[in-house]
C-alpha positions in Angstrom: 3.7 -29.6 82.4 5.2 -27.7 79.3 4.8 -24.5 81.6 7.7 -26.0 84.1 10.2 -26.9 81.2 9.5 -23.1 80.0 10.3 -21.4 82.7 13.4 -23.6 83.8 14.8 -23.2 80.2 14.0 -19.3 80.0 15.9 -19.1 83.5 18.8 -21.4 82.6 18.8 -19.2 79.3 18.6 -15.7 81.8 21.6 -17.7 83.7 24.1 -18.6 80.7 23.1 -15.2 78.9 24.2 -13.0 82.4 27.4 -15.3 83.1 28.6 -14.5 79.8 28.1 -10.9 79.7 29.3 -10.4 83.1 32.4 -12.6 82.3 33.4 -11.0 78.9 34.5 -7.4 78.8 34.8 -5.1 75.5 38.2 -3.8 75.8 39.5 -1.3 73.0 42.1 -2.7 71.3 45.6 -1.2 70.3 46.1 0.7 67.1 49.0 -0.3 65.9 50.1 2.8 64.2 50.5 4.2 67.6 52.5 1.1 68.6 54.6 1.5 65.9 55.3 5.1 66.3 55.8 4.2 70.6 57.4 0.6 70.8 60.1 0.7 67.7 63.5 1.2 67.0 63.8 3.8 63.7 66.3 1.8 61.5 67.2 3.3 58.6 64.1 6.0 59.0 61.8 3.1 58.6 59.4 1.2 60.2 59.6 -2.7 60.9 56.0 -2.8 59.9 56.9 -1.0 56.7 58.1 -3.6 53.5 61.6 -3.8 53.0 62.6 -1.0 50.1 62.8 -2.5 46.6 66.1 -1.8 44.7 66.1 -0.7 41.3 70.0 -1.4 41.0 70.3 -5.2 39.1 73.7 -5.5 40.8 71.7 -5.3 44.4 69.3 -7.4 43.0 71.2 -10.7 41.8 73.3 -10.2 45.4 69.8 -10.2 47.1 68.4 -13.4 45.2 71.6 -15.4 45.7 71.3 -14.2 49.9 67.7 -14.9 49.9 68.6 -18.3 48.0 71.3 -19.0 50.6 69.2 -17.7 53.4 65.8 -20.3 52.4 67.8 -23.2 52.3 69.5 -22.5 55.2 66.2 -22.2 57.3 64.8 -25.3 54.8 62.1 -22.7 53.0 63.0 -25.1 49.9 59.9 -23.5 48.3 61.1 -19.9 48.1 64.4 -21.3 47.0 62.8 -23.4 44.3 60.9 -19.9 43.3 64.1 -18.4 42.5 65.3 -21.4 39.9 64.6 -21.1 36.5 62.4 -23.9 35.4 65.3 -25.5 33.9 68.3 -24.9 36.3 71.7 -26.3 36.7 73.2 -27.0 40.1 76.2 -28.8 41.3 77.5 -28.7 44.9 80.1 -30.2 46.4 78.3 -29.7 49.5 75.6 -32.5 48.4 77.9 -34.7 46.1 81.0 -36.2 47.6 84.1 -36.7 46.6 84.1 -39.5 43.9 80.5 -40.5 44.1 78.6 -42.1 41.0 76.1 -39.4 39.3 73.3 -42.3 39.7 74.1 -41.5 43.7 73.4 -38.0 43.2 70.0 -36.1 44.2 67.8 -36.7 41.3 65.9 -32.9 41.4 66.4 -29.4 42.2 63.9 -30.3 45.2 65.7 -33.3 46.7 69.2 -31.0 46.0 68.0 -28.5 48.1 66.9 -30.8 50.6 70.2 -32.6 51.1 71.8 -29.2 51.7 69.2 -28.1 54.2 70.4 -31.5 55.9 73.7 -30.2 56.3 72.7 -26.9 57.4 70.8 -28.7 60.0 73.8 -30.4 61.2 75.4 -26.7 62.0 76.9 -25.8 58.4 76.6 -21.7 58.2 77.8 -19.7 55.3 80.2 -16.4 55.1 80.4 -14.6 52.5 84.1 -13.0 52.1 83.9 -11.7 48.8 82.1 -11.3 45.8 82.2 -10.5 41.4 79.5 -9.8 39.5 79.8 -10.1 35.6 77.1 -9.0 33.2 77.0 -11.2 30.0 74.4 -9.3 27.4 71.4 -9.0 30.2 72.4 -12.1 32.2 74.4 -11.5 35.4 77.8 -14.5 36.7 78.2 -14.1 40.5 81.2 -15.5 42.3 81.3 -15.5 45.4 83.8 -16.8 48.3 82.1 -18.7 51.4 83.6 -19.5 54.0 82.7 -22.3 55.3 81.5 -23.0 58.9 80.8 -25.4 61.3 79.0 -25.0 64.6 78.6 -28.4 66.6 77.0 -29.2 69.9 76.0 -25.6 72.0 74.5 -22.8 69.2 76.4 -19.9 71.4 79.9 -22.3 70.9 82.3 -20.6 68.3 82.2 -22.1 64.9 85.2 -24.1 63.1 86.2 -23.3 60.0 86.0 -26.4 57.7 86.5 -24.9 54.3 86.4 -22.7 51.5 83.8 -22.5 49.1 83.6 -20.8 45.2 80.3 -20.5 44.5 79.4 -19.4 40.4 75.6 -18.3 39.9 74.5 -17.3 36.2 71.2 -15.6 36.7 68.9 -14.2 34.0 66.1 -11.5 34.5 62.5 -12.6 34.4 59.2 -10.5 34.8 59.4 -12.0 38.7 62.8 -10.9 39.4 66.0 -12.7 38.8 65.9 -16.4 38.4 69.3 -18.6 38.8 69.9 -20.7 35.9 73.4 -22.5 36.6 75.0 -22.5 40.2 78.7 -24.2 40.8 79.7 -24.1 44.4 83.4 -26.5 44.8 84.5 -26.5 48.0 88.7 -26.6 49.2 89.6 -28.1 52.7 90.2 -25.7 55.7 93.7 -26.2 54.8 93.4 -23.8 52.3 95.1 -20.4 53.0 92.4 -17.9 54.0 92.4 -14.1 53.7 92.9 -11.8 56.9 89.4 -11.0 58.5 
């Protein structure tokens, strides 16, 4: 009786055991330094598999935070934007707080800040930055830059209106991470306002 069980559990076994090996192939798989030496475009003499270079200039590097810090809230990555506030940063934006409104109606942290702007990036808000002026005060750096401000509503490939002007003033300071915004400013003037030739 046990004898019968064997043998039709040994040849299921035999059976599951051949199906498998016959249905699974060992294929070699592709190195990808050969891809990347085969299937990439040579930008700047580097690879896209390589890191991005690391400046050494501080005035490259407090324009790179305040893009990257632009760039994370635009895409909502409110955690890398977070990463590049100092612990006990300032910000006011007249993107978040309208015109007139009480500071009890105001975003109570950096966190729900951020969030309010990704809101409005999310309703087609895009940045451009026309200019720039960096300051160093002792070891501390004061961006200002000029945004313009744009809207794209409905279709993503439908030109975007202009709907203002923004001045945006960061004060950064160095930390052993990299630079850390302390106090950001950004007021905002209505697409009335006379803008430079592009």
């Amino acid at each position: 009786m046990i004898f019968p069980r064997l043998a039709g559990a040994l040849a299921a076994s035999a059976l599951l055991t051949s199906t498998t090996l016959a249905g699974c192939t060992l294929e070699r798989r592709a190195d990808p330094d050969a891809l990347a030496e085969t299937d990439t475009v040579d930008v700047l003499g580097g690879s896209p598999l390589d890191p991005p270079p690391v400046t050494t200039d501080p005035s490259e590097s407090v324009r790179v935070t305040m893009e990257v810090f632009r760039e994370a809230t635009r895409v909502g990555d409110v955690s890398l934007a977070l990463q590049l506030l100092d612990n006990r940063a300032l910000l006011m934006d007249d993107l978040v707080a309208q015109s007139g409104e009480r500071v009890s109606d105001l975003p109570a942290t950096r966190g729900e800040h951020l969030l309010e702007l990704r809101r409005r990036h999310a309703a087609g808000l895009t940045f451009e930055v026309l200019e720039s002026d960096l300051r160093w005060v002792d070891e501390s750096a004061l961006l200002t830059t000029r945004l313009l401000l744009l809207m794209r509503a409905g279709e993503p490939e439908a030109a975007p209106d202009t709907v203002g002007v923004a001045m945006e003033s960061a004060f950064l300071r160095p930390s052993p991470e990299g630079w850390r915004i302390v106090h950001m400013h950004r007021s905002v003037a209505p697409a009335s306002t006379p803008l430079p030739d592009r």
